[in-house]
PLY file of the C-alpha trace (Angstrom):
ply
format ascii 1.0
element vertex 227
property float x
property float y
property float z
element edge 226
property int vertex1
property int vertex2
end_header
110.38 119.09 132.31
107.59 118.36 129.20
105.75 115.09 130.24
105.00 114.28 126.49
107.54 114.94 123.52
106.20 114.01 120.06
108.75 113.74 118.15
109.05 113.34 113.94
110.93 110.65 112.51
112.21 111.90 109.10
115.68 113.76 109.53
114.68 114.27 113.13
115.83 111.01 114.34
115.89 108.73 111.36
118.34 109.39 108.30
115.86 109.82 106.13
117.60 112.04 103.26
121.37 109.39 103.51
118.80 106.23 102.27
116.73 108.97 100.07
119.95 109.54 98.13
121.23 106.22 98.00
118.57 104.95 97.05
117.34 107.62 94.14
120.80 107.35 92.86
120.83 103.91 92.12
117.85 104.27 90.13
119.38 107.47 88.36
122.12 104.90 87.01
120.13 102.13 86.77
118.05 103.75 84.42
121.10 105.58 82.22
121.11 108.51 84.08
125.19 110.07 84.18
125.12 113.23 85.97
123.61 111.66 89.61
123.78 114.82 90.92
121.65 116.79 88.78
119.30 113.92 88.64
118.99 114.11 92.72
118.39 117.74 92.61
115.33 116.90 90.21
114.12 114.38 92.43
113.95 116.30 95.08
112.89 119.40 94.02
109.65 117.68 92.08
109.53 115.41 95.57
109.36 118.40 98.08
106.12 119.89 95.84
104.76 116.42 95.92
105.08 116.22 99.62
103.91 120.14 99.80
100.84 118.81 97.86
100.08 116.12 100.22
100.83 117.93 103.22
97.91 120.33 101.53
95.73 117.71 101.88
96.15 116.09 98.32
95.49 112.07 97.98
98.79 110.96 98.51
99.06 107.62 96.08
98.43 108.93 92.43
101.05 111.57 93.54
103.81 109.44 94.77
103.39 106.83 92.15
103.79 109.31 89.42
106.32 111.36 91.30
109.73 109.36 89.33
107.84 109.75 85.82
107.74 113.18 86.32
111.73 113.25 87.71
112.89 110.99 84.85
110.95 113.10 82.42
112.45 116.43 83.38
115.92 114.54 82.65
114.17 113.62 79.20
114.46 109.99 80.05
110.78 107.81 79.81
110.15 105.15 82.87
107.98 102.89 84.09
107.40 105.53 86.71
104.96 103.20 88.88
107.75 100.16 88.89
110.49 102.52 90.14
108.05 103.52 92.81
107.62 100.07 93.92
111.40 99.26 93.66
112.00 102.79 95.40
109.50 101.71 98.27
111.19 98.23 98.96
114.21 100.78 99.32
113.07 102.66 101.94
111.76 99.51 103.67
115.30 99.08 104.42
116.91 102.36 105.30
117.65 101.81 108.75
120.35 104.67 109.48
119.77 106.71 111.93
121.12 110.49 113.01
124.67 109.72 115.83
123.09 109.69 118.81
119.38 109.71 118.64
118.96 105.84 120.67
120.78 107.45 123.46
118.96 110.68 123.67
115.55 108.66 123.23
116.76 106.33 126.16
118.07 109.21 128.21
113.95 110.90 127.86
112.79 107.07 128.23
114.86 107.36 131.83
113.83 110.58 132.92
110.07 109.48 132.92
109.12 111.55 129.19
106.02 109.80 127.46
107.89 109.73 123.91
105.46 109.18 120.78
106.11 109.24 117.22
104.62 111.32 115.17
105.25 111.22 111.34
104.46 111.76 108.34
104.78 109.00 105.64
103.42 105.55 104.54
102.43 103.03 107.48
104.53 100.20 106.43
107.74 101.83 105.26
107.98 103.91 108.38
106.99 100.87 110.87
109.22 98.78 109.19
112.15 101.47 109.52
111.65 101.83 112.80
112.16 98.37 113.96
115.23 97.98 112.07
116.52 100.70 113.38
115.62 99.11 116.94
114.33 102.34 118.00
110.54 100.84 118.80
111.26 100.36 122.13
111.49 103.84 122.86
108.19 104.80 121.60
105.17 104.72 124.24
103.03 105.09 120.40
103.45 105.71 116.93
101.19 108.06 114.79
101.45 108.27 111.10
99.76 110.41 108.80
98.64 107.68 106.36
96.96 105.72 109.26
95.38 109.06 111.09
94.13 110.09 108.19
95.66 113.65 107.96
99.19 115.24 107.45
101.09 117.38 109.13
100.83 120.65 109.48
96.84 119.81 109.79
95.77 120.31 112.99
93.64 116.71 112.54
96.70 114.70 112.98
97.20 115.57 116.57
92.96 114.33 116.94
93.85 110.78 117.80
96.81 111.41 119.96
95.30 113.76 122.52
92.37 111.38 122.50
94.60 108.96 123.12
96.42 110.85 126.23
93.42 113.14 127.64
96.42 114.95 130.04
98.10 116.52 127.24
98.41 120.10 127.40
100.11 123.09 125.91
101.98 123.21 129.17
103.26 119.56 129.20
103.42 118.70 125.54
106.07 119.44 123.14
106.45 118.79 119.62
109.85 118.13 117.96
110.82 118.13 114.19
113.09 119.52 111.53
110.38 120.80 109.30
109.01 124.23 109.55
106.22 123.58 107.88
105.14 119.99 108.77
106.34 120.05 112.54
106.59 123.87 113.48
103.62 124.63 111.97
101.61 121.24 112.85
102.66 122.19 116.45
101.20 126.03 115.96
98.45 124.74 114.38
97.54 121.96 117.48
98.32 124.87 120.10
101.52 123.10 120.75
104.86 124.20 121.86
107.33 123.30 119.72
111.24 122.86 119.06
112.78 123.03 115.54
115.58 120.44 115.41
117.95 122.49 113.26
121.47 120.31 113.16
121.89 121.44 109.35
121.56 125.23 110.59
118.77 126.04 108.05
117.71 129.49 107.42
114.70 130.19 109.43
111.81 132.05 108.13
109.58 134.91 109.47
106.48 132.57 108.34
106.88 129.78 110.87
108.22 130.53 114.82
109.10 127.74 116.89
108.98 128.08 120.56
112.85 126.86 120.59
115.20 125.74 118.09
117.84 123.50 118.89
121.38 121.78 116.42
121.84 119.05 118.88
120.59 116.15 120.56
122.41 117.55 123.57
121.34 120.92 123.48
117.69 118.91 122.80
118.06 117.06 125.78
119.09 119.53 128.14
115.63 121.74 127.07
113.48 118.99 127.21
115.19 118.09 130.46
115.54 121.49 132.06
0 1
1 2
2 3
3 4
4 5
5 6
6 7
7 8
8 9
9 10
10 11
11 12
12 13
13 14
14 15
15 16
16 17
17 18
18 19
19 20
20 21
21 22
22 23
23 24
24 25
25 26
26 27
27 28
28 29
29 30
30 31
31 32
32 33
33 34
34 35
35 36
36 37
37 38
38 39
39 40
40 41
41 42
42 43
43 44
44 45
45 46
46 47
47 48
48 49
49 50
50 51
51 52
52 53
53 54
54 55
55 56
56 57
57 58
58 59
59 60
60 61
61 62
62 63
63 64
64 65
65 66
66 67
67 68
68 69
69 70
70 71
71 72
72 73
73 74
74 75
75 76
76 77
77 78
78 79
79 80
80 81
81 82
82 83
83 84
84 85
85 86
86 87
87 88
88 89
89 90
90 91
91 92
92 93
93 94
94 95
95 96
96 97
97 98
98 99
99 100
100 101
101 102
102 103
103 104
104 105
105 106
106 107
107 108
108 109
109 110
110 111
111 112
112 113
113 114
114 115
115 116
116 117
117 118
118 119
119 120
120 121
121 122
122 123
123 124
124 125
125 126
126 127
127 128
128 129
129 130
130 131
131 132
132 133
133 134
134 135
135 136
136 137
137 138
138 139
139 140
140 141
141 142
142 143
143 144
144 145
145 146
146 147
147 148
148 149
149 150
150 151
151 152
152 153
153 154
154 155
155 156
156 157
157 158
158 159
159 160
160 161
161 162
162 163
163 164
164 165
165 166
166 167
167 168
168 169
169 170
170 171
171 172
172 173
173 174
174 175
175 176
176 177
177 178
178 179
179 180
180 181
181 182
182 183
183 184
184 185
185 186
186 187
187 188
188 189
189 190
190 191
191 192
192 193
193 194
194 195
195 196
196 197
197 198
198 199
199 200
200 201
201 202
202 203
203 204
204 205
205 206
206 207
207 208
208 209
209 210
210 211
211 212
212 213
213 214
214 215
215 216
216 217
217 218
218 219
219 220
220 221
221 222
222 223
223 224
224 225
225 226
């Protein structure tokens, strides 16, 4: 059994891309956008080089705040593309879904004695604020978040602070957990780590990145972790 499990946030526990959606799509039509769906695909595709960017180690706020000008603009619409990042912000503040079943495998680790810590990329605010509404806080022994540390995922730099923070960490009792290749796989590789790709969408894999174990399931998650 791992003593430590960091563990992402984003599509790992939290359902991150169910508010990302609603939320974009409202201001799609909001701002006289018809076909939603092509307008999400935008979004997202221009969002994911953003975030590729960032995770590169590119200052995150000019990026972000021009990230909808540059999604409106490809659907030849003009914005106020630093107002619908504000309005898209208080969004997110309040996207409290989470994945079925992710307070009772956190409680079952809780139980069994696992150190569980956070560790995510994202803005401080949003992603505190999203994790006490989804009243999964109480699970968390810490939270570390790239804005605060100082460094994003995959860089090796954001796991500085949190094996300072538990000097008995080690690549034989640590794990870290995600649904990102390249953020959490490769964050883990990078930090010596073992990890676990939390595949529930079945992804293709990829020859670049090799997690230690992959997993679809909270139960299947459980039972490693557990084992």
């Amino acid at each position: 059994m791992k003593k430590y499990a960091i563990i992402d946030l984003d599509d790992t526990l939290l359902d991150f891309t169910r508010g990302e959606n609603e939320g974009v799509t409202q201001l799609l039509r909001e701002n006289g956008i018809t076909d939603v769906q092509r307008g999400l695909a935008t979004y997202v595709q221009i969002n994911r080089n953003i975030w590729h960017q960032i995770e590169l180690g590119a200052d995150r706020k000019p990026l972000l705040d021009r990230r909808f000008t540059q999604a409106f603009g490809a659907l030849g619409v003009t914005v106020d593309g630093l107002a619908l990042e504000k309005q898209y912000k208080s969004m997110l503040d309040h996207n409290y879904y989470t994945l079925p079943g992710a307070a009772a495998f956190l409680a079952n680790l809780k139980r069994a004695g696992v150190t569980v810590i956070a560790g995510t990329n994202g803005t401080k605010s949003i992603q505190l604020n999203r994790l006490r509404g989804s009243h999964l806080t109480t699970y968390f022994d810490n939270v570390f978040i790239s804005e605060d540390v100082g460094f994003d995922k995959p860089d090796k730099r954001f796991f500085t602070p949190i094996f300072a923070q538990y000097p008995t960490m080690s690549a034989a009792n640590t794990v870290m957990i995600g649904d990102s290749l390249h953020s959490d796989i490769l964050g883990a590789t990078n930090a010596h780590l073992d990890s676990i790709w939390f595949n529930p969408r079945h992804v293709a894999g990829s020859a670049d990145y090799r997690p230690t174990h992959e997993v679809d399931s909270f139960t299947a998650l459980e039972q490693l972790l557990l084992a």
